[in-house]
C-alpha positions, -999 to 999 in steps of 0.1 A, spaced: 371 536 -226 361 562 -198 393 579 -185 396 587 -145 379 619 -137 357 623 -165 329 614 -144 316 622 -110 312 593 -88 276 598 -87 277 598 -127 293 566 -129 269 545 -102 241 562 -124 260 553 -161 266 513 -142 228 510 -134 221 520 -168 243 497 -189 252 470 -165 283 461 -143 295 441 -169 298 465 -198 304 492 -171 336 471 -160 349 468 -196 343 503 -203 368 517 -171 392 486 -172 423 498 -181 442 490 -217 450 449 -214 437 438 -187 408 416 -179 386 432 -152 391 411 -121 365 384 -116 359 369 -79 357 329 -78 333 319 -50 343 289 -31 331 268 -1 352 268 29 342 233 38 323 208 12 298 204 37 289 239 40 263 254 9 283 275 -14 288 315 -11 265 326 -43 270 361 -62 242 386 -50 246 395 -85 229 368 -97 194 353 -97 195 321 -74 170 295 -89 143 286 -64 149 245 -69 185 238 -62 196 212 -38 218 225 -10 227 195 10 226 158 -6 204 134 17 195 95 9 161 91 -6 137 69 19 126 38 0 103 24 15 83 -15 3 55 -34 10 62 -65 28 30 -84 12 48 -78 -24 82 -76 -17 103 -110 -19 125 -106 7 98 -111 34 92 -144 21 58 -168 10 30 -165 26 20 -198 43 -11 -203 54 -6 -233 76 22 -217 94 -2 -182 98 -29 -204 113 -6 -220 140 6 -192 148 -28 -169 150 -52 -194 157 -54 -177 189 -74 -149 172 -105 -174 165 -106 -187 201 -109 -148 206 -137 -140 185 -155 -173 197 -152 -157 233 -162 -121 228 -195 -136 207 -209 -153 237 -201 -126 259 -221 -102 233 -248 -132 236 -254 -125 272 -253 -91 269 -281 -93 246 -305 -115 268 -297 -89 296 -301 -55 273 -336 -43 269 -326 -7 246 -339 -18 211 -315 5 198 -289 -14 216 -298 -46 208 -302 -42 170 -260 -28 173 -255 -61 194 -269 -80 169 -253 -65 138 -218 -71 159 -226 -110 164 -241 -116 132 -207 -98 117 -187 -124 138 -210 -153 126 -202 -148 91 -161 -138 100 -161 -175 113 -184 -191 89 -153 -177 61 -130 -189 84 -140 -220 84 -147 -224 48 -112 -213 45 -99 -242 67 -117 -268 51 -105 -260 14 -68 -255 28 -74 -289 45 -88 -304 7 -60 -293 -7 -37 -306 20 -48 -342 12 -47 -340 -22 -8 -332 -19 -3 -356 -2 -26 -380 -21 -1 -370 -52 27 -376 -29 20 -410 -19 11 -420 -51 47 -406 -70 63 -427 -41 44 -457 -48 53 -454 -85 23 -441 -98 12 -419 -118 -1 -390 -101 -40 -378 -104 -45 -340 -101 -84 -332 -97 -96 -306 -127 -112 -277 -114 -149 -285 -120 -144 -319 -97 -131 -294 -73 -160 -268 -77 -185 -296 -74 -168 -316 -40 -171 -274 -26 -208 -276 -37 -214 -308 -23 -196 -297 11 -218 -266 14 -250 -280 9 -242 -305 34 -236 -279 57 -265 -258 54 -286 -293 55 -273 -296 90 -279 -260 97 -310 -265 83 -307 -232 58 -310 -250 26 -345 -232 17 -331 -196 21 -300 -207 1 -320 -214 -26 -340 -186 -25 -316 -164 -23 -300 -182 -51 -336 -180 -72 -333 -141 -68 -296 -137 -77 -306 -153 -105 -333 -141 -115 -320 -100 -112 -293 -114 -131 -313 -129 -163 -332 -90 -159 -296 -75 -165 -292 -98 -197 -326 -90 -211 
C-alpha cells in the first residue's frame, strides 16, 4: 500500500496510467475498506442510461426499445380472404370496357398517322391489347365451364344422383375443341397449325 506523501501528484497520475485505476485504487485504499465504486443509474426509464467513460461502449446496443414493423402480403395472407373470381370480375369488369375503348381510339389514330416509326409503336400497343382480351376471354369461358359443371353436380346431388366430375383429359379436349372452333371463325386455323408444326418440330431437335 502507497502511504500519503510518498508520491508527487504528478507521480501518481503517471504510476495510475501505468498500472490501471483499478490496481491503482487498491494500492492507496486505506486498510479495510473497499475503494468506493459509483453505481450509474437512469433518472427516468425512458431516458438511455449514464455509461462509465471508463469503459468501452459496444457499437450495437439498443438505446430505446421500438415495435418491429411487420408487414404481409395480402395475396398470401389469410386474413384478406379467397380470392373470387366471379366477384373480381363484377366488380372490374369496367377495366375491359376500358381497354375495348382506348383500342379503337388507337385504331383511328393509326388510319390518321403517316410516321412509320409511329405506326409500328401503335401497332405493337393494339396488338398487345388484342392478345390482353383474347386471355381474357379465354379466361371467362373456362370460369364459365366450370361454373356449369358445379352446378351440373349440384343439381344432380339434389336429384339424388350420383354426381359426375369430368377427368381432366375430357376437360383438356372440350378446351381444344373450343379453341379450334374459335380460330375456325377467325379464320386462323392454318397459322395455328404452323405454328404448332414448328414448336414441334424445335422441340423433337432438343430431344435428339
Amino acid at each position: 500500500r502507497l502511504s500519503e506523501g510518498s508520491l508527487s501528484i504528478g507521480e501518481m497520475m503517471k504510476l495510475r496510467e501505468t498500472i490501471g485505476t483499478k490496481k491503482f485504487d487498491k494500492l492507496t485504499a486505506a486498510p479495510g475498506k473497499a475503494p468506493i465504486r459509483r453505481e450509474f443509474k437512469r433518472a427516468n426509464k425512458r431516458h438511455p442510461r449514464e455509461m462509465s467513460s471508463k469503459r468501452k461502449v459496444s457499437v450495437i446496443r439498443d438505446i430505446t426499445e421500438t415495435p418491429k414493423a411487420v408487414t404481409r402480403d395480402p395475396r398470401f395472407d389469410g386474413l384478406s380472404g379467397e380470392f373470387d373470381e366471379t366477384r373480381y370480375q363484377a366488380s372490374y369488369g369496367f377495366i375491359s370496357d376500358m381497354r375495348t375503348e382506348e383500342k379503337e381510339r388507337l385504331q383511328k389514330e393509326l388510319k390518321k398517322c403517316k410516321n412509320e416509326g409511329e405506326r409500328r409503336k401503335l401497332v405493337a400497343v393494339i396488338n398487345r391489347l388484342n392478345t390482353t382480351e383474347q386471355a381474357q376471354r379465354v379466361k371467362e369461358e373456362k370460369q364459365k365451364a366450370r361454373t356449369e359443371s358445379r352446378k351440373r353436380v349440384m343439381a344432380d346431388v339434389k336429384q339424388g344422383k350420383t354426381p359426375y366430375f369430368e377427368k381432366k383429359s375430357e376437360v383438356r379436349k372440350k378446351e381444344l375443341k373450343r379453341k379450334f372452333t374459335e380460330l375456325k371463325k377467325d379464320g386462323k386455323v392454318d397459322k395455328y397449325m404452323a405454328k404448332k408444326r414448328k414448336k414441334n418440330i424445335q422441340k423433337d431437335r432438343k430431344n435428339l
